[in-house]
C-alpha positions in Angstrom: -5.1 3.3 62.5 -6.1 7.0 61.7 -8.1 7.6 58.6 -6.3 10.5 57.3 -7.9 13.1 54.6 -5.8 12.4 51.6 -3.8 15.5 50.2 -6.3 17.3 48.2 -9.0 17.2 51.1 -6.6 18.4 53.6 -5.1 21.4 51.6 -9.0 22.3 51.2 -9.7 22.0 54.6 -7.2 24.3 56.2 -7.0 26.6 52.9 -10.5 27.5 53.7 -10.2 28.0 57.2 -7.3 30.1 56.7 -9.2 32.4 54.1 -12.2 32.5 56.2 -15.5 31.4 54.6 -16.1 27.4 53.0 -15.9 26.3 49.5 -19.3 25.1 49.4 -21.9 22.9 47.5 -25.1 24.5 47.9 -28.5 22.6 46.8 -32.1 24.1 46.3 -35.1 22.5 46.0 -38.1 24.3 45.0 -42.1 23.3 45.3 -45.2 24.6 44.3 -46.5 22.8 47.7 -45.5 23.1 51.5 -42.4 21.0 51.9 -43.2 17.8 54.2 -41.5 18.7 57.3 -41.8 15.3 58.3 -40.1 13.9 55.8 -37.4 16.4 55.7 -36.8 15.4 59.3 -36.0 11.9 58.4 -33.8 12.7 55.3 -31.6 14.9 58.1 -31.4 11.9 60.2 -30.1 9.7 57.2 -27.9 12.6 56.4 -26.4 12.1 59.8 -25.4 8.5 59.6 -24.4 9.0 55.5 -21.5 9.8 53.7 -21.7 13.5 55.2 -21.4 12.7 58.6 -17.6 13.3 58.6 -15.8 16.2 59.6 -12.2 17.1 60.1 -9.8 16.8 63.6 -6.5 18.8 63.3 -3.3 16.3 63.0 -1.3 17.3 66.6 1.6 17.7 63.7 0.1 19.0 60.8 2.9 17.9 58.2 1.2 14.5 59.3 -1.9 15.6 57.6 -5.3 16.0 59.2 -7.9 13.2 59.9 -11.7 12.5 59.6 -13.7 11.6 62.7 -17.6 10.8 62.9 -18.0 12.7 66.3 -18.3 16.6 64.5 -21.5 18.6 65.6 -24.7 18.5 63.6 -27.0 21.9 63.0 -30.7 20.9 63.4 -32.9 21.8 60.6 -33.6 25.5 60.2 -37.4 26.2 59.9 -37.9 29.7 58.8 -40.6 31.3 61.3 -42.7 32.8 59.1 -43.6 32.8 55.0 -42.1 34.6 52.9 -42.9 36.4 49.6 -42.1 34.8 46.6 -40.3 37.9 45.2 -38.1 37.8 48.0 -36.7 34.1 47.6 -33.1 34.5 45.7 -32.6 36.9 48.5 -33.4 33.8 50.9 -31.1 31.9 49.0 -28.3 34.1 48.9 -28.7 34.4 52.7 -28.1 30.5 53.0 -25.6 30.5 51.0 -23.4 32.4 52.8 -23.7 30.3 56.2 -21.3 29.2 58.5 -19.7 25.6 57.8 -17.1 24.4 60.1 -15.2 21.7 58.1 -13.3 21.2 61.6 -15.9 19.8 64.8 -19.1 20.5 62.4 -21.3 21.5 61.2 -20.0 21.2 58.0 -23.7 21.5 56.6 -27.0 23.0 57.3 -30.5 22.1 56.0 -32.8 24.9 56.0 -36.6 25.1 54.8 -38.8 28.1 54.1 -42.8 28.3 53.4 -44.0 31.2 50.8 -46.9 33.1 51.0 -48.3 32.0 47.7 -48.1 28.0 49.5 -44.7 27.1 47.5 -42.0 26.2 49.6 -37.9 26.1 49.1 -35.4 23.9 51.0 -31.5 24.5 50.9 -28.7 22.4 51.6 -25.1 24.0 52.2 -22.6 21.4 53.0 -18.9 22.1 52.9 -16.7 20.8 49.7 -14.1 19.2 51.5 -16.4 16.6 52.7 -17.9 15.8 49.4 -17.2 16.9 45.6 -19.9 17.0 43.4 -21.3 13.5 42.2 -19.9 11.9 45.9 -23.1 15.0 47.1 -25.5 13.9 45.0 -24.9 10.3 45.7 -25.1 11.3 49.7 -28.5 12.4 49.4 -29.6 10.1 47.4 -28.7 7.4 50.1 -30.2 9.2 52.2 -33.7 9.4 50.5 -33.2 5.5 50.0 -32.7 5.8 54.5 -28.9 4.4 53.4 -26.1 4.1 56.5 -22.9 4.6 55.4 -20.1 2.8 57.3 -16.7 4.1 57.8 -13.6 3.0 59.4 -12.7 6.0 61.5 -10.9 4.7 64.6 -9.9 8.8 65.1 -12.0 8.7 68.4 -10.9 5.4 69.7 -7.8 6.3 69.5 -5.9 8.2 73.1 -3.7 11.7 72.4 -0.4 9.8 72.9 -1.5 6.7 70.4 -2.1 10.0 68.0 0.5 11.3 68.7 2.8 8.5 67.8 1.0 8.0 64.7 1.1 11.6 63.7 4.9 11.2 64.0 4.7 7.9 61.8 3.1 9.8 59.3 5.1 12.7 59.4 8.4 10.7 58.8 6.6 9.1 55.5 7.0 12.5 54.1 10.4 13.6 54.8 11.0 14.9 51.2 7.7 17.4 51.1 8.5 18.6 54.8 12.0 20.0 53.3 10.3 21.4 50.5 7.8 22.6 52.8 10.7 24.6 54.8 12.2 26.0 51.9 8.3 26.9 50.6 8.0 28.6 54.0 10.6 30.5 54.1 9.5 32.3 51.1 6.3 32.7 52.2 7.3 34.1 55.4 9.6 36.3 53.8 6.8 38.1 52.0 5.6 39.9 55.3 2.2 40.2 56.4 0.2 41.2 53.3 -2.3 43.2 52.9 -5.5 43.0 55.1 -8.4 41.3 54.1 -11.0 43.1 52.7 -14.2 43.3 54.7 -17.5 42.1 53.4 -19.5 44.1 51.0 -22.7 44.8 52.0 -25.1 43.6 48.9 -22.8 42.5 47.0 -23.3 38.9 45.4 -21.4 37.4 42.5 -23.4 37.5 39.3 -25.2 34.2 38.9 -27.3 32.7 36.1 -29.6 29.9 36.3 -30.5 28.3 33.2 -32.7 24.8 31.7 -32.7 23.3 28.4 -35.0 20.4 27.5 -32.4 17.7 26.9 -33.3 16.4 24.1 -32.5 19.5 22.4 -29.2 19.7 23.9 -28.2 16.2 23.0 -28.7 17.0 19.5 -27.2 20.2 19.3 -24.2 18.9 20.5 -24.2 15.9 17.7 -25.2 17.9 15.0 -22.0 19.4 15.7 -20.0 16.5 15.8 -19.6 16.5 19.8 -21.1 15.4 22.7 -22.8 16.8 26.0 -19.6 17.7 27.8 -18.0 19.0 24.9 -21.0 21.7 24.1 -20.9 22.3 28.1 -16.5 23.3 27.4 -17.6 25.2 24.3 -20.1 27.4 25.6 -18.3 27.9 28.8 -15.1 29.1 26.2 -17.5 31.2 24.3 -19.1 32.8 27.8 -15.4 33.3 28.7 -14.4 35.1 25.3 -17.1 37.5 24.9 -15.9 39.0 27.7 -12.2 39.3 27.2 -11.4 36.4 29.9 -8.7 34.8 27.5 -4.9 34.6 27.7 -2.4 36.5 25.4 -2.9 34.6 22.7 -6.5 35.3 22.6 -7.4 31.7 23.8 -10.1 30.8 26.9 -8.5 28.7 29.0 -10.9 25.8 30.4 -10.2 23.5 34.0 -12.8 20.8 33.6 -12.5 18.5 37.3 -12.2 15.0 36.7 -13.9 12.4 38.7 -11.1 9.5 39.6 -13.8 7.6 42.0 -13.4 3.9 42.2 -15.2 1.6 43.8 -15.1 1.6 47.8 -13.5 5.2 47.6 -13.3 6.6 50.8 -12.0 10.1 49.7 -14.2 13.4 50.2 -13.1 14.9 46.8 -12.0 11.9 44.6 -11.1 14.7 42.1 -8.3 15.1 38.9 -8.4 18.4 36.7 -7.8 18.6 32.8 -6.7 22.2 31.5 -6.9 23.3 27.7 -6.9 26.1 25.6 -10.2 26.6 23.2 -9.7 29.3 20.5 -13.2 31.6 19.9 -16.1 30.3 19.8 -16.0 26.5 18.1 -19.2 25.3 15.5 -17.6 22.3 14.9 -16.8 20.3 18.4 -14.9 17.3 16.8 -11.6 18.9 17.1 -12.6 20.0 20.5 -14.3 16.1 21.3 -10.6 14.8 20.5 -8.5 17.0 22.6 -11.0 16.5 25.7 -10.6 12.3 25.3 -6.9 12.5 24.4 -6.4 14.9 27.8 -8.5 12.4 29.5 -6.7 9.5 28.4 -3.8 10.8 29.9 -2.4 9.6 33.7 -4.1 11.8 36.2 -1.5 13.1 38.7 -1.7 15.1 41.8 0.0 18.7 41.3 3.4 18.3 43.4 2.9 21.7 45.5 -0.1 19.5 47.5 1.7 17.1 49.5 4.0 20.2 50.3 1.9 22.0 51.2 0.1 19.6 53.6 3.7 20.2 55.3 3.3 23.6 55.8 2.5 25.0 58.9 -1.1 26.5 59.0 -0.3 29.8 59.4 0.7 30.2 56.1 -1.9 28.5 54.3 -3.7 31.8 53.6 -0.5 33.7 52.0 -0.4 30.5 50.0 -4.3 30.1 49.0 -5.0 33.9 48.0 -1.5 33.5 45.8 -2.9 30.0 44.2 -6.0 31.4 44.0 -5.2 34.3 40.9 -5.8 33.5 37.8 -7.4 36.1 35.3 -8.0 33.6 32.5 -8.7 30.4 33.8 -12.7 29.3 33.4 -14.2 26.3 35.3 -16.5 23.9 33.5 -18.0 21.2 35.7 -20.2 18.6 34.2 -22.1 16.3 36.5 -23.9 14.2 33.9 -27.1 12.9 34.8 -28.5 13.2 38.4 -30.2 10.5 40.0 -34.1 11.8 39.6 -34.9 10.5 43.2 -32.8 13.8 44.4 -35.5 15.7 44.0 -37.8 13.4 46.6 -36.1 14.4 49.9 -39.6 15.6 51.7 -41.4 12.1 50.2 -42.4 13.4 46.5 -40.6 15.0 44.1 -39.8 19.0 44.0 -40.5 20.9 40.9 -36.9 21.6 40.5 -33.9 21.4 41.8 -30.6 23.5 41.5 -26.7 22.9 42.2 -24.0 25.2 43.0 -20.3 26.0 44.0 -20.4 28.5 46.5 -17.2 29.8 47.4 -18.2 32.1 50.4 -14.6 34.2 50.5 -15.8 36.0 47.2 -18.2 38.5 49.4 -16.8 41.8 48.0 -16.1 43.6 44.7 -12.3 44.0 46.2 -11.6 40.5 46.8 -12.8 39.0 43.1 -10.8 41.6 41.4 -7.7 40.9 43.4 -8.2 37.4 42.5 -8.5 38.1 38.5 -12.6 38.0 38.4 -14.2 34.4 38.6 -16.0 32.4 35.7 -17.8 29.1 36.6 -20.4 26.9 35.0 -22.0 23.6 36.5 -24.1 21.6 34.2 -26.1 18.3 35.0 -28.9 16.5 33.6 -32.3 15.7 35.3 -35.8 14.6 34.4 -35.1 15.3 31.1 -33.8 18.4 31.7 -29.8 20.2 31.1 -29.4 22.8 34.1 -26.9 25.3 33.7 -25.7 27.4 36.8 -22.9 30.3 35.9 -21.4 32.5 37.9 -19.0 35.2 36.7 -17.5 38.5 37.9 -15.2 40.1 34.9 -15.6 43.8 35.0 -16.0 46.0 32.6 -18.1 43.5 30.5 -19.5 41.1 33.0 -20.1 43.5 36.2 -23.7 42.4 36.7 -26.3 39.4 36.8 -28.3 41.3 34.1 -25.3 41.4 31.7 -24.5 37.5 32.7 -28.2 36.8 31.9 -27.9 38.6 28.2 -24.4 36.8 27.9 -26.0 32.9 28.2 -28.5 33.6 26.0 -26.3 34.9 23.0 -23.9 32.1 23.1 -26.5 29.6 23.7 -28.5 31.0 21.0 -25.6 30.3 19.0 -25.9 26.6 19.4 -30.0 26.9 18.6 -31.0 26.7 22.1 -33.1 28.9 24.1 -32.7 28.5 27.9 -35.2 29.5 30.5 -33.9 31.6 32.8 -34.2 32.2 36.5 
C-alpha cells in the first residue's frame, strides 16, 4: 500500500511548486566557538535516516493525491570556504534562506555552516514545510542529536508503475465527490485566463524581520498579572503589532490565525496542523476575556477547510491561479506559538550553541510587488528555551511598516506595553 501525503501536505506540496520557491522552516544556530564539523557531520547523517528523510513522488493521477517515498536526494553539508565578518552574517543568513528545496526527488533541506573571523561560527538549517510543521522540526532534530532512526512504512519504491497505477485509480475513485467539485473549481479557474506574469525577484529586497528575547520569567508573569497566559500575551501583542499599523478589518479589529497542533501519538503526517481564527479589538490589558475565547475556539472540533480535498483534485496546472488567489488577505496576522523547545536543540555540533533562532520562510515573497499584491504579510513565531521567550516577526505593511527599522521600533512599543524590554537582533 502507498503512503499517501494526507490533503494539507499535498496542497502544500504542489502549491509551492506551482508558485516557485518553498514555504520553509529555517533554523540558526549561533556560537561564540568554531562549530564541530565533526559532529555536524553526524547530526546530517541522523537527519538522513529521521523524520526528514521523506520527500514527495507525483501520484500518476493527481486527484489520487501524491505520495511520500524515502529514496529523494540529499544535499551534503555546505561548508563556507572562507570566514566571514561578523558584520556581514544576517546577510549570510538571508542568503540561506532563500535556497533551493525540492519537496519533490529532494533535497527538501540543506545544512550549511560558516566560520567568522572573530572565531564564532553560525549553522543554518532550511528544510521544506511540507515535510515537517513546526514542533514535528524541532522534534526531528532533536532525534537526531539523540542519533534516533525513524521508521516509516513507505512501500512507494517497492511498488512497480502498473501496481501504482492501479492504486492511484483506487484512490482516485474514493473521491468521486471532490473530483466533480474539482471540475466545476476548474472551470472557473481556467476561465480567468492567464494572469498576470510573475514578478521577477527584487534585488535586495528582504521582508522586514525582527528578532527578539525576553527572559521568561518575566514573560510568564506579565502575562498572569494580566489575567492570561503565555499564548495569550503571544495573540495580544501580535493584535497590537498588527493594529498599530492599520492591518485590521472594517470594523477596526486585527484578525489573528493561530495553527493548531492535532498530533497524536504514532502520527505519520508532515504537517499534523488545524488553524483557529478570531477577531482581537485594540490593544487588550486585560487577557482573560481574550484567555476564554482562545480555549472556547480550541475546544471546538478541528475540521479541514472543504476547498483542500478539492483541490488535491485539481489538475496541477492550476494550482498557482489558485494559491496566489488563497493567498490575499490584507488583515489576517499569523501567531504561532511553539511552547517550550527541547534545550538539547541547541547541541547539534556536541555542546550547546549560544542561541538558537526559528523561522517561517516563505521564499515566493522576494519582491516589493509580490507582498503588496498579496495584502502585505504579518507573522510572529514564539518559543521558549533555556529560560528564554524568542520572538521572530516578520511584516511588510507599507506605508507604516515598510522597513526592518520601523518593525524594530514597532516590537519594542507594544512590548513595552506589557513591561517587557526585549533584546533585539
Amino acid at each position: 500500500m502507498l503512503y499517501r501525503l494526507n490533503d494539507i501536505d499535498c496542497v502544500s506540496a504542489r502549491g509551492h511548486a506551482a508558485l516557485g520557491g518553498a514555504l520553509a522552516i529555517h533554523a540558526v544556530w549561533r556560537y561564540d566557538r568554531a562549530a564541530n564539523i565533526a559532529q555536524l557531520e553526524q547530526f546530517h547523517a541522523a537527519l538522513r535516516r529521521g523524520r526528514l528523510r521523506r520527500v514527495v513522488e507525483p501520484a500518476r493521477i493527481p486527484a489520487a493525491g501524491d505520495t511520500w517515498s524515502g529514496a529523494g536526494e540529499f544535499a551534503p553539508i555546505e561548508i563556507a570556504p572562507r570566514p566571514i565578518p561578523r558584520a556581514e552574517l544576517d546577510a549570510w543568513v538571508a542568503e540561506r534562506s532563500r535556497a533551493e528545496l525540492r519537496t519533490y526527488g529532494g533535497p527538501a533541506w540543506r545544512l550549511a555552516v560558516v566560520d567568522l573571523d572573530d572565531g564564532g561560527s553560525a549553522v543554518s538549517l532550511l528544510a521544506s514545510h511540507t515535510i515537517a510543521d513546526g514542533r514535528g522540526f524541532c522534534d526531528a532534530l532533536v532525534a537526531a542529536v539523540a542519533d534516533e532512526d525513524h521508521e516509516f512504512d513507505w512501500a512507494t519504491t517497492d511498488q512497480g508503475p502498473v501496481r501504482r497505477l492501479f492504486a492511484d485509480l483506487g484512490a482516485t475513485a474514493r473521491r468521486i465527490r471532490p473530483v466533480l467539485a474539482a471540475v466545476v473549481l476548474g472551470a472557473r479557474l481556467a476561465a480567468t485566463g492567464r494572469g498576470e506574469p510573475r514578478p521577477a525577484r527584487e534585488d535586495g529586497f528582504e521582508l522586514p524581520t525582527v528578532d527578539a528575547t525576553i527572559p521568561a520569567d518575566l514573560w510568564h508573569a506579565a502575562a498572569k498579572a494580566r489575567h492570561g497566559t503565555s499564548t495569550t500575551l503571544a495573540v495580544a501583542v501580535m493584535a497590537a503589532l498588527a493594529t498599530e499599523v492599520g492591518r485590521v478589518d472594517d470594523q477596526g479589529h486585527a484578525r489573528v490565525m493561530m495553527p493548531v497542533s492535532t498530533r497524536t501519538a504514532d502520527d505519520e503526517r508532515a504537517n499534523a496542523l488545524g488553524s483557529i481564527d478570531f477577531a482581537v479589538e485594540g490593544v487588550p490589558d486585560d487577557l482573560a476575556p481574550l484567555r476564554a475565547l482562545i480555549k472556547e475556539k480550541l475546544s471546538a472540533e478541528q475540521t479541514m477547510p472543504p476547498l483542500i480535498p478539492i483541490a488535491v483534485a485539481l489538475p496541477r496546472g492550476l494550482y498557482g491561479k489558485l494559491a496566489r488567489r488563497a493567498a490575499t488577505d490584507p488583515t489576517r496576522t499569523v501567531c504561532s506559538n511553539l511552547g517550550t523547545v527541547d534545550p538539547r536543540i541547541l547541541d547539534i555540533d556536541g555542546s550547546a550553541a549560544s542561541s538558537i533562532t526559528l523561522a517561517l520562510i516563505n521564499q515566493g515573497l522576494d519582491s516589493r510587488a509580490i507582498v503588496t499584491a498579496r495584502g502585505g504579510t504579518l507573522y510572529g513565531v514564539f518559543f521558549e528555551i533555556d529560560g528564554a521567550i524568542t520572538l521572530r516577526v516578520n511584516g511588510f505593511h507599507p506605508p507604516a511598516l515598510d522597513t526592518a527599522e520601523q518593525l524594530g521600533d514597532l516590537v519594542r512599543r507594544v512590548l513595552a506595553r506589557y513591561d517587557l524590554t526585549p533584546v533585539l537582533r
